[in-house]
N, C-alpha and C positions, 0 to 999 in steps of 0.2 A: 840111319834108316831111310831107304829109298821112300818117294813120293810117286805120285802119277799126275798131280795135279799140275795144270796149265798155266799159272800164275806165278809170279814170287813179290811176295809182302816181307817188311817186317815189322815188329812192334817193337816203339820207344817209351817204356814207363818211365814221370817222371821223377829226375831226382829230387827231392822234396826237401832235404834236410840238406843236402851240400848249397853253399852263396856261392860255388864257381860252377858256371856252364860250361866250363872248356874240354869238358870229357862228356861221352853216352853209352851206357853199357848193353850191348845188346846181343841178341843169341845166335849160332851160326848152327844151322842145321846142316847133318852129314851128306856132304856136298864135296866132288872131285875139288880141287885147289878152283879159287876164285880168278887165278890167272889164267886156268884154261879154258875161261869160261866167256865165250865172245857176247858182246853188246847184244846183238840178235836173237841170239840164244835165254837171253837173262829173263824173256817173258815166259820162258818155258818150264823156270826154275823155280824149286820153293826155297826161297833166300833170307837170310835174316842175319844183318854184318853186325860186326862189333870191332867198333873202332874208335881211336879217340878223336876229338875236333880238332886238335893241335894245328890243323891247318892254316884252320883260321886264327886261333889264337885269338878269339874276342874276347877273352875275358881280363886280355892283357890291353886291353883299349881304355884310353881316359873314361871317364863320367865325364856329361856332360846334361846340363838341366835345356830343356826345348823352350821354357821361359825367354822371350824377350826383353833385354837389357838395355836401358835409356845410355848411347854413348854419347863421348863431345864429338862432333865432326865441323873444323874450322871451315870448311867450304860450304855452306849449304844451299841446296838445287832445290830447283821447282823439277817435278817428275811425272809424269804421264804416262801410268800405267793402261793399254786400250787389252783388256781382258778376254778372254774367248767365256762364251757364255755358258759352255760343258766341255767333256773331255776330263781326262788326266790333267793337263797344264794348268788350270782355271785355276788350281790352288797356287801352282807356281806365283801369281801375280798377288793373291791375296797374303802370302809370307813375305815375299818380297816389299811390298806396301807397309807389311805391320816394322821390316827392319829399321825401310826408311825413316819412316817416324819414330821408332826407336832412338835412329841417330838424328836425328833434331829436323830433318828435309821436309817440305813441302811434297803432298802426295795428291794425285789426284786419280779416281781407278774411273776410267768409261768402258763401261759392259756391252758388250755388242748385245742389243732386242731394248725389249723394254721391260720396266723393274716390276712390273705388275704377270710377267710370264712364269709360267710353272716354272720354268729353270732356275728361277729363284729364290724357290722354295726346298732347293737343294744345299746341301754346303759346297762349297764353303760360302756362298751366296748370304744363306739365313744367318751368316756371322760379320757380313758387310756394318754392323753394329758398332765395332771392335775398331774399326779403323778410322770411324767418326768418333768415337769416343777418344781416341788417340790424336784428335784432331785432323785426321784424312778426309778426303770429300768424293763422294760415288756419285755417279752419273751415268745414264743410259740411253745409246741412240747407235747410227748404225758409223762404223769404219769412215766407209767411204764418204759421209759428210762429216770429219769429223773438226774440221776448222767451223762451223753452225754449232756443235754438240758443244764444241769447248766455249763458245759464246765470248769469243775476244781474248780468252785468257793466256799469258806465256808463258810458255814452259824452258828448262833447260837440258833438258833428259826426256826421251820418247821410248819406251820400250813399248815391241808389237807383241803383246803374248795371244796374239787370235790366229794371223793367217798362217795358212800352209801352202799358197801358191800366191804367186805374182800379182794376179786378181785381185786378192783379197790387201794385201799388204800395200801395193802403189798408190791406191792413193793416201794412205797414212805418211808413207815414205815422202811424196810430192809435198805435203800440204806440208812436212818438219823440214822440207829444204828450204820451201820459201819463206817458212814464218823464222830460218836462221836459229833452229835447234842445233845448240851444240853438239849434243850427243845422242846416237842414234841406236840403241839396241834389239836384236828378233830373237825368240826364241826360234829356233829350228829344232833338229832332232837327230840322236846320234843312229834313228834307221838308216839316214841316206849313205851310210858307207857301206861299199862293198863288202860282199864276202870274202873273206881271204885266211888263208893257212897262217897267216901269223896274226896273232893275238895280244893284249889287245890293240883295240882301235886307239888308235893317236891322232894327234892334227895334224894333216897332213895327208892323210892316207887315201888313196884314190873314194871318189862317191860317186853317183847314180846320176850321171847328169841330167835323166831325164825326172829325176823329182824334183816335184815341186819348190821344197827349202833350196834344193840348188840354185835354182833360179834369182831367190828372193835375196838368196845371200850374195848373190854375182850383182843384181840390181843393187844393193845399197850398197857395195863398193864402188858401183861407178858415182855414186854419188857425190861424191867429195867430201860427207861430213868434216867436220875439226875432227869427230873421234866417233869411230863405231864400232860396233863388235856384234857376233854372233855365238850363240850357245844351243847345244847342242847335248840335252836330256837324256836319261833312259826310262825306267823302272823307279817309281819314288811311294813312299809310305810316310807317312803324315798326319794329324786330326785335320778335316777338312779335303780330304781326299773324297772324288766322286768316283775312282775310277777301280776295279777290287783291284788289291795285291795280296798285301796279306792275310785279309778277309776272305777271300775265296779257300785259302789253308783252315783259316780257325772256321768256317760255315761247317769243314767235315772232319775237322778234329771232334769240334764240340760235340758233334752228335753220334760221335764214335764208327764214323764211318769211314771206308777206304779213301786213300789219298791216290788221286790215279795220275800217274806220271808218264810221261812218255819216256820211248825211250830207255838208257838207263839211269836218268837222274842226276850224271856227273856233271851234266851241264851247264858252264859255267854261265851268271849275267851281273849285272850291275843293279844293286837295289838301294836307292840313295835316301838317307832322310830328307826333304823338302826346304829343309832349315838348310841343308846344305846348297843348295838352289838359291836360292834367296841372300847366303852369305857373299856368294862367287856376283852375284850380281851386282851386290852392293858394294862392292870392293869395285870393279868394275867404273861405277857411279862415281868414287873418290874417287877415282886412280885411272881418269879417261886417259891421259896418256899415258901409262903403262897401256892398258886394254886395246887401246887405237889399232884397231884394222888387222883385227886379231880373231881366229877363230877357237872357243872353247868349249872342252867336253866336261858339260855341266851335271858331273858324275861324284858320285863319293871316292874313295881311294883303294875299295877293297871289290873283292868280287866272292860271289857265293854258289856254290851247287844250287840245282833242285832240291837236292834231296840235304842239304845243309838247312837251307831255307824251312823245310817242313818240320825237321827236329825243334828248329830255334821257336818255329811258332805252337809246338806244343810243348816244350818246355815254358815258352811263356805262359800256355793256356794251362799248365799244369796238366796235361789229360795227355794218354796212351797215341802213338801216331801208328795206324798201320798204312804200310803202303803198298801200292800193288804197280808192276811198271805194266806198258802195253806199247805196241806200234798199231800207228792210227789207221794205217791202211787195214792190218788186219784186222782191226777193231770196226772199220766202217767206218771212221769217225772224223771230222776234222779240225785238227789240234789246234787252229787256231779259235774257234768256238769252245773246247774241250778245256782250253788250258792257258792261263793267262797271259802266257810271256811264248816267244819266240823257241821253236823244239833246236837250238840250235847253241852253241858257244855267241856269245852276244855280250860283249861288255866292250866300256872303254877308259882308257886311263886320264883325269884331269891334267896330265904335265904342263898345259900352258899356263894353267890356274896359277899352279905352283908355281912355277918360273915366273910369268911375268907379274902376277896379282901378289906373290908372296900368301898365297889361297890355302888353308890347310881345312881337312875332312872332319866331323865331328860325329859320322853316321855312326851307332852304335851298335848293332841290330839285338841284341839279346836283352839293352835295358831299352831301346825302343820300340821291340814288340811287345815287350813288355805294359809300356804305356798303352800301345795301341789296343791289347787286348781289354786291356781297362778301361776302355772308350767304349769298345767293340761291346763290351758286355753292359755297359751303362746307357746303350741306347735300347737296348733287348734284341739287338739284333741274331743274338744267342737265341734265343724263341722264335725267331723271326720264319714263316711258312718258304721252303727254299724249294724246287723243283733239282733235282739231279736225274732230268732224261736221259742227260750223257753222258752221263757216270753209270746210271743202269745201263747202260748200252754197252760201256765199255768192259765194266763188271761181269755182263752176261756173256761176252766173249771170251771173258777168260775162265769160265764157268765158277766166277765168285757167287756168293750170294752176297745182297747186299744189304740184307735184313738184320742175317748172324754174320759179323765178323771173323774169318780167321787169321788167328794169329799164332804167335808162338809165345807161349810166358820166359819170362824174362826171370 
């Protein structure tokens, strides 16, 4: 049956009763063949695919528990974690911290500001608890005095998880040359590579000399450390996460509203559990010379759609997903406010990990949004007052309403 409407959604009921996520059964409305049907074109359509997940194939992925496990590690460092006080990465250092002390290391996390700032009253901050209790020690002052902050103490291991330019980083860099820190790690970021028709990104692969991690990363190779390394992040979901991922999916799952996607959804990115972040590191920390003067993509091993990502996060929420695609130009809107990740193929592959670290993946995504949603809905953030101007905005361009849902039963 033909359509006239401007939009194409579809709906994902969940499977309630099957314990495999690897399939979603969904409805195809009478619609010319899906292959003649161009990218462009797809906001014009009323669509609703049915296909299996097989792609991904998560369901054929280990379990693994995000519990921290006390290991033995025959070398043990003193470690100096310098934290960035918001953002995304801020948990990067707080996982990393809980590994170390897991495996027997000396920890020490200094927070750029001071502990008495609102920013600390965020997570993963309000969980700095966790790493004292584990025998870790938190501290707050700024980067660039940060031989005063530490108050005499030595370290063997200095990871920057704060700066993103040169500025910010040098003097931490300076003060771990003179004070004869072994090991020197930064987090950077897998933005600075270029765009390019082959996918995905690897080490190696040309970057943006004019950013900032460029820079930072070319400075502490001139340095001479004994051993350093840099790493290089995407897209991470986690407990103690400030920054949305998956939360911005379950905000309009929950409340049974459109999921508004740019685009057509196929888009592929890299969404890593943070455990995974914090493993590559720590391995890193044991294994400074395997790591030495090495660059890594501090990435899980798989990569997901848009529109894979939003099935997984309402099968975990158990609740209906409709979605609806748009182009933001025509929409008025811009996608990077709109939409949490990058309108683009964006992902990268860990091979160095692998290769030199002997590094393997544990992200799960279908039992770890799973947890996440369990968190999600145990802090009430399911109730929680959420403004969607630009989801109305985008809704009303494609003349959805965004009151009554439509969909198509399943």
């Amino acid at each position: 049956m033909a359509t006239s409407t401007s939009f194409s959604t579809f709906s994902l009921l969940p499977q309630r009763k099957s314990p495999r996520l690897s399939t979603v059964i969904c409805s195809l409305s009478p619609l010319p063949s899906v292959s003649h049907i161009s990218q462009s074109s797809l906001s014009s359509q009323f669509l609703s695919i049915s296909q299996p997940l097989n792609i991904y194939s998560f369901s054929k992925r280990p379990q693994f528990s995000s519990k921290f496990i006390v290991k033995a590690s025959a070398d043990k460092k003193k470690v100096l974690i310098v934290n960035t006080n918001s953002g995304g990465h801020a948990v990067i250092g707080f996982y990393f911290a809980k590994e170390l002390l897991a495996s027997g290391h000396e920890v020490t996390v200094l927070t750029v500001g001071e502990e008495a700032s609102s920013k600390m009253k965020k997570p993963p901050f309000t969980r700095f608890s966790e790493l004292v209790s584990a025998g870790g020690k938190t501290i707050w002052g700024e980067p660039s005095e940060v031989e005063k902050v530490v108050d005499g103490a030595t370290f063997d291991v200095v990871l920057d998880n704060n700066g993103k330019d040169l500025d910010a980083v040098k003097p931490v860099a300076d003060w771990a040359k003179s004070a004869s820190i072994s090991q020197f790690l930064f987090i950077s970021s897998a933005g600075i590579y270029k765009t390019s028709d082959e996918i995905p990104h690897v080490e190696g692969d040309p970057v943006k000399e004019d950013a900032g991690h460029v820079a930072v990363e070319k400075y502490i190779s001139s340095l001479s450390f004994p051993s350093w390394a840099a790493f290089r992040p995407q897209y991470m979901i986690g407990s103690g996460n400030n920054k949305d991922c998956e939360e911005w999916f379950f905000d309009r799952i929950v409340r049974n509203r459109h999921v508004p996607i740019p685009g057509s959804g196929m888009q592929l990115t890299s969404i890593s559990h943070v455990r995974d972040l914090s493993s590559m590191l720590t391995l890193a920390v044991e294994k400074p010379k395997a790591a030495c003067c090495k660059i890594f993509n501090c990435v899980c091993d798989r990569a997901v759609t848009f529109n894979g990502l939003a099935k997984l996060c309402a099968q975990a929420a158990g609740c209906e997903l409709k979605i609806v695609y748009y182009d933001p130009k025509e929409a008025g809107v811009d996608a990077k406010k709109a939409f949490p990740f990058r309108n683009m193929h964006f992902y990268a592959e860990p091979r160095a990990a692998k290769e030199s670290l002997g590094w393997t993946s544990t992200t799960n995504l279908p039992e770890d949004l799973k947890e996440r949603f369990a968190e999600y809905v145990s802090i009430g953030r399911d109730k929680k007052e959420i403004s969607f101007e630009l989801d109305d905005k985008i809704l009303d361009s494609l003349k959805v309403s965004s009151s009554v849902p439509a969909s198509i039963s399943v």
